[in-house]
C-alpha positions as CSV (number, residue, x, y, z in Angstrom):
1,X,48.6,-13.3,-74.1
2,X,50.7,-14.2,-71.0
3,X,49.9,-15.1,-67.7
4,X,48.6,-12.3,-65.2
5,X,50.4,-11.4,-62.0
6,X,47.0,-10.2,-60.6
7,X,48.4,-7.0,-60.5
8,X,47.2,-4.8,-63.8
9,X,50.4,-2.1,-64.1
10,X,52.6,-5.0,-63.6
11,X,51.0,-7.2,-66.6
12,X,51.4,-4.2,-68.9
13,X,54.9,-3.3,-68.3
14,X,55.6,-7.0,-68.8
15,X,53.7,-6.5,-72.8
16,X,50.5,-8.4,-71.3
17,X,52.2,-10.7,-68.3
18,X,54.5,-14.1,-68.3
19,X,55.2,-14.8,-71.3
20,X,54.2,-18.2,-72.6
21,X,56.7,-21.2,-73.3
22,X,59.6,-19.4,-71.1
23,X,61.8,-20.8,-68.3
24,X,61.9,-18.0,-65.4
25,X,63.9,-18.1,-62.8
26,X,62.4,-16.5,-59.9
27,X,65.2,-15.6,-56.7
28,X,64.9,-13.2,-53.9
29,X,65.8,-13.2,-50.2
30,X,64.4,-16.2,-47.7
31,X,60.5,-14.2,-46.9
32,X,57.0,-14.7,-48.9
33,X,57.2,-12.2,-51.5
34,X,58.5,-14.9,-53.8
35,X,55.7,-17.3,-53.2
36,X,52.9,-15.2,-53.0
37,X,54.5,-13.6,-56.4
38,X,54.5,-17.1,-57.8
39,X,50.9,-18.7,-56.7
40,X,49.0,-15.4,-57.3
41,X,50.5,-16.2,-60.9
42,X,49.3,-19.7,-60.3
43,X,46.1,-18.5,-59.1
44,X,45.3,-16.2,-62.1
45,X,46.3,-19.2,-64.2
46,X,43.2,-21.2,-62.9
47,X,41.0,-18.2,-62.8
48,X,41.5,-17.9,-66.6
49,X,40.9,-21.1,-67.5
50,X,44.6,-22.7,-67.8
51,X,46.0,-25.3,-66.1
52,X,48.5,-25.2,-62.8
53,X,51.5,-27.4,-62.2
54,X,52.7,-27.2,-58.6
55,X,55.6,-28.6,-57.3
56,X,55.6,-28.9,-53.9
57,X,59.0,-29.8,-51.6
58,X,58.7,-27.1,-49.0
59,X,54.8,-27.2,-47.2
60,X,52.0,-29.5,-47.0
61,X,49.6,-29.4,-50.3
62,X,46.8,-29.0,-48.3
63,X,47.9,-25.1,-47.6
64,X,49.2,-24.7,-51.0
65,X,45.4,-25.2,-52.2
66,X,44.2,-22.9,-49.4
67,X,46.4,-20.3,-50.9
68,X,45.1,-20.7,-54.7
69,X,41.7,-21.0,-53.2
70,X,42.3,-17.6,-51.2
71,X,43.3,-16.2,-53.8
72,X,40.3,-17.2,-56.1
73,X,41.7,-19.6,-58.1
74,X,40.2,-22.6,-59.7
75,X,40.9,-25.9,-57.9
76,X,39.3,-27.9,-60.5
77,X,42.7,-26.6,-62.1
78,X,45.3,-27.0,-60.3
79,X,47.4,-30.2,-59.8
80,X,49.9,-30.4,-56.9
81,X,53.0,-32.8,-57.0
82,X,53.2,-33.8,-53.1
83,X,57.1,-33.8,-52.3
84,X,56.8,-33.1,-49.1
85,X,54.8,-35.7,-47.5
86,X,57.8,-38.1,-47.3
87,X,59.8,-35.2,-45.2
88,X,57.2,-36.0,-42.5
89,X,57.6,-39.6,-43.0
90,X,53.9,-40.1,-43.7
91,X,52.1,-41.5,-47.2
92,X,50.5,-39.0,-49.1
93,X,47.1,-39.9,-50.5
94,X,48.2,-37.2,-53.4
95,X,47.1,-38.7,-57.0
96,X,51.0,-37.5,-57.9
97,X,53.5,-37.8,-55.0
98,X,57.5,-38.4,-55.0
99,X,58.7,-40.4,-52.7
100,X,61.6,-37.5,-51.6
101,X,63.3,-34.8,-54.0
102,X,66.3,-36.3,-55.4
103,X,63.8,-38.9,-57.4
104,X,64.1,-36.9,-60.8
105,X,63.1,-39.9,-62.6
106,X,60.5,-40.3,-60.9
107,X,59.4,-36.5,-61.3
108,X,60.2,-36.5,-65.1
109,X,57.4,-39.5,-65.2
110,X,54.6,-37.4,-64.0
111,X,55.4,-34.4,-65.6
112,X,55.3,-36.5,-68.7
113,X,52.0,-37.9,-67.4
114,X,50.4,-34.5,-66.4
115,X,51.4,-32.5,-69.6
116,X,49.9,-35.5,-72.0
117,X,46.7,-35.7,-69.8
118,X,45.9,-31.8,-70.0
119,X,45.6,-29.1,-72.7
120,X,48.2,-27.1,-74.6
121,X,49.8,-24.6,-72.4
122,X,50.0,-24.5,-68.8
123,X,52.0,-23.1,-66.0
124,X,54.5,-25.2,-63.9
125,X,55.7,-23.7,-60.8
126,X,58.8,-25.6,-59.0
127,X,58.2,-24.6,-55.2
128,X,61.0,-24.1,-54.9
129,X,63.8,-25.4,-57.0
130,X,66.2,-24.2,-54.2
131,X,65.0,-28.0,-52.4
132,X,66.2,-30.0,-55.6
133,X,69.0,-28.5,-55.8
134,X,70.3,-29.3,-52.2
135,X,69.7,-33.1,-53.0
136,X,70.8,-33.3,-55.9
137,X,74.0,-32.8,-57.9
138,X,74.1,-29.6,-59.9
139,X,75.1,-31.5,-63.2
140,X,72.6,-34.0,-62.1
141,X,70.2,-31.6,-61.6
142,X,71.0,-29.4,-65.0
143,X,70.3,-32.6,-67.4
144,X,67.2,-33.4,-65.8
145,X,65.7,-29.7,-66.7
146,X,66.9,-29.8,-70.0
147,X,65.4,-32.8,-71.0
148,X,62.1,-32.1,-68.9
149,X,62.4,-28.5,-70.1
150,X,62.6,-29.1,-73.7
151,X,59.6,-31.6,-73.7
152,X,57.1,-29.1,-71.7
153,X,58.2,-26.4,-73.8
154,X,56.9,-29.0,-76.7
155,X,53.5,-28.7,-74.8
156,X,53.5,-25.4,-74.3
157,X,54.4,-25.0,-71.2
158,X,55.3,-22.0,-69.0
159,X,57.7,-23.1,-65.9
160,X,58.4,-21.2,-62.9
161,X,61.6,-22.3,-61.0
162,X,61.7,-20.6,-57.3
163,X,64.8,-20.2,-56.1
164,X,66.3,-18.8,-52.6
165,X,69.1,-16.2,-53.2
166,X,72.5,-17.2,-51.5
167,X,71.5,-20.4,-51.0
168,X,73.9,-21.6,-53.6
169,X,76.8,-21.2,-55.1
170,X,77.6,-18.5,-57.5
171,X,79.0,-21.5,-60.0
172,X,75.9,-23.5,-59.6
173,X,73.9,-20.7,-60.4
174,X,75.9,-19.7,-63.2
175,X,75.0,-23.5,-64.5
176,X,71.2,-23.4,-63.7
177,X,70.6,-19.7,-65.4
178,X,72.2,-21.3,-68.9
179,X,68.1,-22.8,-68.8
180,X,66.5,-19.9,-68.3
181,X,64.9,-17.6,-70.7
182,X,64.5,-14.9,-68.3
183,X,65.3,-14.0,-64.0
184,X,62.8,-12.3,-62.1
185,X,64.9,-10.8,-59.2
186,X,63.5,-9.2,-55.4
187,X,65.5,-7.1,-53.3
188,X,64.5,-5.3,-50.3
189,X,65.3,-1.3,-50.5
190,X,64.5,0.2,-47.7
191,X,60.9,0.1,-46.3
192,X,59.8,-1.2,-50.0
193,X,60.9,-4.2,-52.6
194,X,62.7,-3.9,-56.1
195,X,61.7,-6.4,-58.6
196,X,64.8,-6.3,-61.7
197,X,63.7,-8.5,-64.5
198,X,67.2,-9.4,-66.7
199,X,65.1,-9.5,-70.2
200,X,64.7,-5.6,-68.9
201,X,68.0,-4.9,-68.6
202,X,67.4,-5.1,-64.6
203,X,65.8,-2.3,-64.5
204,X,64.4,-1.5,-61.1
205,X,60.8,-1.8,-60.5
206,X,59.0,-0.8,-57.5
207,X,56.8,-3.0,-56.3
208,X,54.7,-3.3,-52.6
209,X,54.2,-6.4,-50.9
210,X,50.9,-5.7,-49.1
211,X,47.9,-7.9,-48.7
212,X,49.8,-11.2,-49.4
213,X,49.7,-9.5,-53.0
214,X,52.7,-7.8,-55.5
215,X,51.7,-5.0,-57.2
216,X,53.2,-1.6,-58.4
217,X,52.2,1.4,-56.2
């Protein structure tokens, strides 16, 4: 059983949601589709009993656990990585903080920490991978997910890398898909949003973005 979107015709044309143990890239235009797409997952994670990983560069915590909360989730089960703090310039009393993104070492540390401190299988969410990558060196970047990658996928993990389309270059992410299982891909068409999953041959789906909430009409 994977991990629910919230939305029930979504979970069954994806054969019973995320699947578990994958790398999935994430990418859509700069808006919120792709983050409430990604905590809802994050949310329905908690709800069910399963750990959440959050990786946060791009808001303060404190709203990222208003979201899950909003959205019913179960803080007791989520764990933020504060990486954002240090863009204010202020100390974060976070248990896990990172002193500014391009400290992968650092990162690969917790992650370690984290996965040997909870149960088999969880879901990490990188909000948004999009940050790292501007800090970091793409090859620099590449080696620290495969090595991190690899070791969660040892635990069972489930990671979620968010990523801003045409932020990048095509090359570098050429380089960063080589990691990834599977790309979950928005697009706006017209007055409503395509979702094109690659493992699906891209077909288009029609989703709605209503309510803070992705779902298939």
């Amino acid at each position: 059983m994977g991990y629910s979107t919230g939305d029930e015709k979504l979970d069954v044309l994806l054969d019973g949601g995320i699947p578990e143990g994958k790398n999935i890239l994430v990418c859509g235009p700069p808006g919120e589709i792709k983050k409430a797409f990604i905590l809802e997952i994050a949310a329905q994670s908690t709800k069910h009993g399963k750990h959440a990983v959050i990786i946060d560069f791009d808001e303060p915590i404190d709203k990222i656990k208003e979201e899950i909360k909003d959205r019913e989730g179960d803080l007791s089960k989520l764990i933020v990585v504060d990486g954002y703090s240090w863009s204010l310039g202020v100390p974060s009393n976070n248990r896990y903080n990172l002193q500014s993104p391009n400290a992968l070492n650092d990162l690969a540390i917790i992650l370690s920490n984290i996965s040997n401190t909870i149960n088999r299988g969880f879901l990490l969410v990188y909000y948004s991978l999009s940050t790292v990558l501007l800090y970091n060196e793409v090859n620099e970047t590449y080696r620290f997910l495969q090595t991190t990658s690899a070791k969660l996928k040892e635990k069972g993990a489930t990671s979620l890398f968010l990523v801003e389309e045409g932020m990048h270059p095509e090359d570098t992410m050429i380089t960063i898909e080589h990691l990834m299982d599977d790309k979950y891909t928005f697009k706006k068409s017209g007055t409503s949003w395509k979702l094109r999953i690659k493992s699906m041959d891209d077909f288009p789906i029609t989703v709605e973005y209503i309510n803070n909430k992705v779902k298939i009409p």
